[in-house]
C-alpha positions in Angstrom: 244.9 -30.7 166.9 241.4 -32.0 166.8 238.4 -31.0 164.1 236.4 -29.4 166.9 234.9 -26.2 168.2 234.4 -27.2 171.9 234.1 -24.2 174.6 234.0 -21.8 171.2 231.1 -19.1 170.8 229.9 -18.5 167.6 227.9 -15.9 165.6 226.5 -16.8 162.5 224.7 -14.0 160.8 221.9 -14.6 158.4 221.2 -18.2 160.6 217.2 -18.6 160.4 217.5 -20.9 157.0 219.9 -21.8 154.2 223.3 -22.4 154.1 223.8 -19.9 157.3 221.8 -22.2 159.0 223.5 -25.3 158.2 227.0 -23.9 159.0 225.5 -22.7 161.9 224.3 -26.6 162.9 227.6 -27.9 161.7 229.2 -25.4 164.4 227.1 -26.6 166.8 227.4 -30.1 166.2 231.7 -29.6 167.0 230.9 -28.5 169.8 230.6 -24.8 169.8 227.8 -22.6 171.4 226.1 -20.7 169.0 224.1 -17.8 168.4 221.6 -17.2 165.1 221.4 -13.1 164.0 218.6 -13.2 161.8 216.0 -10.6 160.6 214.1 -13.6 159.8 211.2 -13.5 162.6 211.6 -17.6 162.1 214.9 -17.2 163.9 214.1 -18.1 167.3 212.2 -21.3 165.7 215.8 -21.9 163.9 217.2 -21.7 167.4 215.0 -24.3 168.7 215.0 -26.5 166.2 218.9 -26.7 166.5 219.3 -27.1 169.9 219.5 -30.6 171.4 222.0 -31.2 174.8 223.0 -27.2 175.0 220.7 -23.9 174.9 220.8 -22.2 170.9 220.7 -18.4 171.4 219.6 -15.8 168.6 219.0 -11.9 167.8 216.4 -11.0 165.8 218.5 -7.8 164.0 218.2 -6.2 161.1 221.9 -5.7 159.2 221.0 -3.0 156.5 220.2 -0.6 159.7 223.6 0.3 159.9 222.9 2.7 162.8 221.4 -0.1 165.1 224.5 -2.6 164.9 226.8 -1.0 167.3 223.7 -2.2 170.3 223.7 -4.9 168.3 226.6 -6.1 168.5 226.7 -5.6 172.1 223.7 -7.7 172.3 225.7 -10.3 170.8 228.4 -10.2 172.8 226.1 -9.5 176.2 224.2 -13.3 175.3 227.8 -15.0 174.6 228.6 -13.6 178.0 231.4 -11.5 176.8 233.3 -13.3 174.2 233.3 -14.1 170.3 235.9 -16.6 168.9 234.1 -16.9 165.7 232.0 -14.7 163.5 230.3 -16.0 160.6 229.3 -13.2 158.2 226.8 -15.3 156.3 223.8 -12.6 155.9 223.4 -11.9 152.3 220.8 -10.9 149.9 220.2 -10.5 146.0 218.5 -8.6 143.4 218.5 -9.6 139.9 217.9 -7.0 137.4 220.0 -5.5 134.4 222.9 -3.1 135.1 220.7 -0.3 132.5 218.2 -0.5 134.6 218.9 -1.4 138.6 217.5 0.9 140.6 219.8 2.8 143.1 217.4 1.8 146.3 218.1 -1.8 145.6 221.6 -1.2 145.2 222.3 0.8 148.4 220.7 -2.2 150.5 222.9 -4.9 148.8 225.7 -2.7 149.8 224.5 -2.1 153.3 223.3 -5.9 154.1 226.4 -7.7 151.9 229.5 -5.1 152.6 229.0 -2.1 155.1 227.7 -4.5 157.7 230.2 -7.4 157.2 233.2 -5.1 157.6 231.4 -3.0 160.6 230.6 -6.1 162.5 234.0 -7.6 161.4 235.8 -4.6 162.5 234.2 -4.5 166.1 234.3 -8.2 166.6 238.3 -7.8 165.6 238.5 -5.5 168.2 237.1 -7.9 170.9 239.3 -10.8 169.3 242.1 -8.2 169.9 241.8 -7.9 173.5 241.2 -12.2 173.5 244.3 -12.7 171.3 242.1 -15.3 168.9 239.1 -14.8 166.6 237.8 -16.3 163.3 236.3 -14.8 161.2 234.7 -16.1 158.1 233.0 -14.2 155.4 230.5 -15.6 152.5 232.2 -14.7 149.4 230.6 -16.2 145.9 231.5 -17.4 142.7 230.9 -13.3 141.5 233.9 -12.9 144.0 236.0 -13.6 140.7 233.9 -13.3 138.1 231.5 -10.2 136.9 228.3 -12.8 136.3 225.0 -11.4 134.5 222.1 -9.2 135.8 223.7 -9.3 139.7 225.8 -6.3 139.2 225.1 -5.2 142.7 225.9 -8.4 144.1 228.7 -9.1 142.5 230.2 -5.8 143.3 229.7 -6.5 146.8 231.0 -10.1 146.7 234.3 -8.9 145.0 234.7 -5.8 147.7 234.3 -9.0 150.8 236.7 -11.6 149.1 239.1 -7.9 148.8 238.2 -6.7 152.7 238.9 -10.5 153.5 242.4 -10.0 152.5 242.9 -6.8 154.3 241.7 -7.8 157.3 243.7 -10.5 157.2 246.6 -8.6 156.6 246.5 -6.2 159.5 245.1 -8.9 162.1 246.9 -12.4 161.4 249.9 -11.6 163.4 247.0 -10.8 166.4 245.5 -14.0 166.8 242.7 -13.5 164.3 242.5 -15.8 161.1 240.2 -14.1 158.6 238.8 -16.4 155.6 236.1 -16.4 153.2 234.0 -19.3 151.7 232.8 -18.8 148.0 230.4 -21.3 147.2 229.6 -21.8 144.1 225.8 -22.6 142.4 224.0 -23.6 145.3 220.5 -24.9 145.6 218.9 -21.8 147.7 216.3 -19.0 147.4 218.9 -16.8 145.8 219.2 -18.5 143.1 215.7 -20.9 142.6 214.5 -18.2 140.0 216.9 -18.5 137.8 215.5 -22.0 136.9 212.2 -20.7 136.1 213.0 -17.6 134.8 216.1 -18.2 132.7 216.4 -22.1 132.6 218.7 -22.2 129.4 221.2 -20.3 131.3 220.5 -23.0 134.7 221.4 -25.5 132.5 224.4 -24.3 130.9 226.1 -23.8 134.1 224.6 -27.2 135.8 226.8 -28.6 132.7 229.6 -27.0 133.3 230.3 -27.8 136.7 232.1 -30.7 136.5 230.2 -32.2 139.3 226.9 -32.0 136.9 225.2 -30.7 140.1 224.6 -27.7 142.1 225.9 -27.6 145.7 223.8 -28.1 148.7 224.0 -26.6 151.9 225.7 -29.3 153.9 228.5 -29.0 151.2 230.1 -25.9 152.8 229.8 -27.6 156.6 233.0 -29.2 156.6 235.1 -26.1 155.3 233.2 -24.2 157.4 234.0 -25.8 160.4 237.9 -26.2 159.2 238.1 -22.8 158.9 236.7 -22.3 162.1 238.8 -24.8 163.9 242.4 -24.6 165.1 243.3 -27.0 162.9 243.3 -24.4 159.7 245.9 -22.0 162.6 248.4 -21.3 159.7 245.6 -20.4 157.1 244.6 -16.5 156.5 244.0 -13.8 153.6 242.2 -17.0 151.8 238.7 -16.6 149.7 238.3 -20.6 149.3 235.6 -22.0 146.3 233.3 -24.5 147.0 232.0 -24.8 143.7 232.3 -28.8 142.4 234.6 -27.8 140.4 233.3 -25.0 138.2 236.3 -22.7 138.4 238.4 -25.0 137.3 236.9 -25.7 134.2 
């Protein structure tokens, strides 16, 4: 087996910037052809800014409006010309605030963008893997995946519900072809977490020093896993919620 995703079609969700976007390159880079779902308007400038010997597709989409993702995933699946072999459910967003005090609006959206639409989009592209007799799919876990963190409680919540639905999924679809993972990176360097630096920087610190690395992650830290998981090479791996997190659990 080779580390590549030639003749593969991939969706990455949440693609217009970040660490989406560079899973999304990495992807493209092995060989797969990809397509960016973004509610980013910048998305089609991600697209472009990817694509070098084959065409970059993208969807401008938004994933908290539940009611729109059943066209939407067609539209996905009408630009890949009919098939998915990988889905990426990398859109994800955050809202820091304490528990006494989060407001409910906040916490519905989290839900929505984070959960409901990672497990609707999941569910249909495991139906169309069904019918193929392959699929991955990988979902963004975090570090709050096992842990409760502080002032996320949202967030957390819905990153301990997609390392749980990655299991399930996995459970009921492994025997069908479909590998279901989940990446949980650890303190990365991305807008979801830059204000906690200027906002709480005696807590930045006390993490940066606990990660055994001394550093937070970068986004080209979860491109190799990403495109493992993604591959055939990781065939005989399912059901797993894998940290990339220097080291921090460990500890």
């Amino acid at each position: 087996m080779e580390l590549n995703l030639k003749g593969k079609r991939a969706v990455v969700t949440g693609g217009a910037s970040g660490l989406c976007y560079t899973v999304a390159k990495a992807f493209y880079d092995a060989g797969a052809d990809v397509l960016l779902a973004d509610r980013d308007s910048r998305v089609k400038e991600a697209a472009g800014r990817m694509e070098t010997d084959r065409e970059v597709k993208y969807l401008n989409c938004d994933l908290s409006d539940l009611g729109s993702l059943s066209r939407v995933y067609r539209e996905m699946l009408e630009k890949l010309d009919g098939r998915i072999d990988i889905l990426f459910n990398g859109a994800g967003i955050q809202y820091r605030c304490s528990a006494a005090s989060f407001p409910l609006d906040r916490w519905k959206m989290i839900m929505d963008v984070n959960l409901n639409a990672v497990f609707m989009l999941s569910q249909m592209a495991g139906n169309t893997m069904i019918e193929q007799g392959y699929g991955k799919i990988i979902n963004m876990a975090s570090m709050t995946s096992f842990f409760g963190s502080e002032m996320v409680p949202a967030y957390a919540a819905s990153k301990g519900a997609v390392a749980q639905l990655t299991k399930a999924l996995s459970n009921e679809w492994a025997s069908k072809g479909i590998n279901v993972n989940a990446i949980a990176p650890g303190y990365m360097e991305t807008k979801l977490t830059s204000d906690m630096k200027e906002k709480n920087p005696e807590q930045y610190y006390e993490i940066t020093n606990r990660i055994p690395m001394k550093r937070w992650g970068k986004p080209e830290d979860l491109s190799g896993l990403a495109v493992f998981l993604a591959s055939d090479v990781s065939s005989y791996i399912s059901g797993a919620v894998i940290p990339a997190d220097g080291g921090y659990l460990g500890k």
